[in-house]
N, C-alpha and C positions, 0 to 999 in steps of 0.2 A: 504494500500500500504506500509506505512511504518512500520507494522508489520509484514510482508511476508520478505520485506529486508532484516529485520533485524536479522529474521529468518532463511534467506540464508546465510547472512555474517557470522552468526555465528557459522553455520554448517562447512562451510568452513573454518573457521577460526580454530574448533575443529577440522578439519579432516585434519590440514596441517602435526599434530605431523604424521601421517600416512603415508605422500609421498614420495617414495621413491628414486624419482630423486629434483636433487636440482631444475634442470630447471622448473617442473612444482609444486613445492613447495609452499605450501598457509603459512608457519609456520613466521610468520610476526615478531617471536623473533628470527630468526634466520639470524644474519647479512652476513654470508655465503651466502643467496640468492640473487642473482643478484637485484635488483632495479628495471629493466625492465621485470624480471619475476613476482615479487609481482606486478607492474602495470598490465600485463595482467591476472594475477591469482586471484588476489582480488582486485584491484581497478575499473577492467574494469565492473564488476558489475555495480558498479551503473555510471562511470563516459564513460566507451567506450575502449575499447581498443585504439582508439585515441583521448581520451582527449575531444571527441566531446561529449559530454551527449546528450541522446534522451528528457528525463525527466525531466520537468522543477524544478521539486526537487532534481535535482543533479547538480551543477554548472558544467561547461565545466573547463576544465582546459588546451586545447589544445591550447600552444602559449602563456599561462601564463606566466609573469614573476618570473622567479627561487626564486630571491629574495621574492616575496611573498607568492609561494607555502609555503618555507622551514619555511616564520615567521606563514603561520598558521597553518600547518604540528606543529610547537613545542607549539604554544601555542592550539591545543586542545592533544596535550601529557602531557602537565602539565597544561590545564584543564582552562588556563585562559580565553578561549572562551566558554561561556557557553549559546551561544543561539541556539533552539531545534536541529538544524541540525546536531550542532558541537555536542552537547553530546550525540544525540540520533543514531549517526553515527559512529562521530570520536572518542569519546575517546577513548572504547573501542579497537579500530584498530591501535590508534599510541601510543599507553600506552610504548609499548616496544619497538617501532624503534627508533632503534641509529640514532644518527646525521650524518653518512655514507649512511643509510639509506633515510632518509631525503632529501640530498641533490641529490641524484641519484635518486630518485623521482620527484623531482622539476627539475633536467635535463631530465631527459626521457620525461614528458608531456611539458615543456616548447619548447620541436624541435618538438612537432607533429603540423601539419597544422591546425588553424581553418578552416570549413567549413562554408558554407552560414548557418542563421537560419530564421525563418519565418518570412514574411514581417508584417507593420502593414499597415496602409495607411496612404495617402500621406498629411494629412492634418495635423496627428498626428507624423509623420517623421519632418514636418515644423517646430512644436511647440519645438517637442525634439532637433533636433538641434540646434536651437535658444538657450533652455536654455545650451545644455553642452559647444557651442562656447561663449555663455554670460553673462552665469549665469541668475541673477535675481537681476540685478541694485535696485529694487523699496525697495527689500528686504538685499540687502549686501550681495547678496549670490558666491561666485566668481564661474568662471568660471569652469566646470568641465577640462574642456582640459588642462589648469593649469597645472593639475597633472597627469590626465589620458594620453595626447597626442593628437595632433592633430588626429590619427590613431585612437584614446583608445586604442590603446597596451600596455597599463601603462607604470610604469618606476620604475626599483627595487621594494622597498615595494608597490610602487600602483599599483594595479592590473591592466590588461585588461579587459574591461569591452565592446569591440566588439565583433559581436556574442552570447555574454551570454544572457541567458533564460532570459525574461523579467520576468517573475511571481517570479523567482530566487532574483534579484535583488530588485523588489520591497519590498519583503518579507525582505529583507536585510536591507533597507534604513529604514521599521519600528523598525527593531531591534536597529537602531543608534538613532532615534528619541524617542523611547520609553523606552527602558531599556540601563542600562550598560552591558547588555553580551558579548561587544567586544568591551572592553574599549581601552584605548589609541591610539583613531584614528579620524582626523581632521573633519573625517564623523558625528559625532555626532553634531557636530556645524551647519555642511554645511544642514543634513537631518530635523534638527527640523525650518528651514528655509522653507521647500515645503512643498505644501499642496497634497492632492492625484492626484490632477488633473497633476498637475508638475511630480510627481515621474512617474506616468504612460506615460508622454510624453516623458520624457529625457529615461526613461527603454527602450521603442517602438522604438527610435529612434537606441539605444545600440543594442537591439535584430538586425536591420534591419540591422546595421551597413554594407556597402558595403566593400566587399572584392577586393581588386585590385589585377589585373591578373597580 
C-alpha cells in the first residue's frame, strides 16, 4: 500500500512542472498556487479532499487545529519529525512549501467539517473515556482532556484527536513511547505511562468520539 502511494505522489508531484492552469497545478514549489488547490491536487490523495481520511494510514486532518497543522507541516520540511509516516510521506512533499504555503494549508483543512468514524463498543468507549477525562491516577498519568479539550478539538499546538483513525493514533502513541522521532512533545512522558491495553481504549474511545449536531 505504501509503495503504490508513494508511487502516485510522486508521479504527481513530477507531473505538476507540466500543468498548465494554476488552478489545477500539483507543482508544490510553486507559491503562486493557491493552498486550496495543492489541498485538492495533492493532498487529497491520501488525506480526502475534506480533510476526512478513509485510510487508517493517513490521519484526518478535517477540523484540525491550524496551529498544529502549520508546527508539523514545518517540522517534517526541515525533517525534525522523523517517524515512518513523516519521512516516508512528508518530506518529500513539504521540502519546498513556503511558510505562505503552510499556513493556507492548515486554514483550508482546519474549516472542513469532521465526519463521524467507526464505532468501537460500548464496553471499550467506557474504559477510553474514563482514561482521557482521568487519566491514570495509579500511574500519574494526567488527564488527556487537559490538553486535548473536553470536545478533543485540541487547542493551538494540541491536536484534535476526535474522529481520528484509531490504528493512526495508536501507531503514534508507540512512536512517543518508543523512539524520539517526534521529539519535543509532553506525549513522550504521558505514552510510556500506558500499557497497550490503555492506548487501545482511550484511541476507540477518540475514533468513536460523538459529533454534536
Amino acid at each position: 500500500m505504501k509503495k503504490i502511494v508513494l508511487t502516485l505522489v510522486a508521479g504527481l508531484v513530477a507531473a505538476g512542472s507540466g500543468c498548465s492552469s494554476i488552478e489545477r497545478s500539483r507543482d508544490l514549489a510553486n507559491p503562486d498556487v493557491p493552498p486550496a488547490v495543492t489541498a485538492v491536487q495533492v493532498c487529497s490523495i491520501c488525506h480526502g479532499i475534506d480533510g476526512n481520511s478513509v485510510s487508517p494510514n493517513f490521519p484526518r486532518l478535517a477540523g484540525q487545529q491550524p496551529g498544529y497543522i502549520v508546527s508539523q507541516l514545518t517540522n517534517f520540511r526541515g525533517q525534525q519529525r522523523s517517524d515512518p509516516a513523516g519521512f516516508e510521506y512528508m518530506w518529500g512533499l513539504s521540502r519546498h512549501l513556503a511558510d505562505d504555503q503552510i499556513n493556507g494549508l492548515a486554514d483550508y483543512f482546519s474549516k472542513q467539517a469532521a465526519t463521524p468514524n467507526a464505532p468501537v463498543d460500548a464496553k471499550l468507549m467506557a474504559a477510553g473515556k474514563e482514561i482521557y477525562e482521568n487519566g491514570l491516577p495509579a500511574k500519574e498519568a494526567p488527564p488527556c482532556i487537559a490538553c486535548h479539550g473536553p470536545k478533543a478539538e485540541g487547542l493551538a499546538n494540541f491536536p484534535r484527536l476526535a474522529n481520528q483513525h484509531q490504528d493512526y493514533m495508536i501507531k503514534q502513541l508507540q512512536v512517543f513511547k518508543r523512539t524520539d522521532q517526534r521529539p519535543n512533545t509532553p506525549m513522550t512522558q504521558v505514552a510510556h505511562l500506558m500499557s497497550p491495553e490503555e492506548m487501545e481504549a482511550v484511541t476507540g474511545y477518540l475514533q468513536s468520539f460523538p459529533i454534536e449536531k
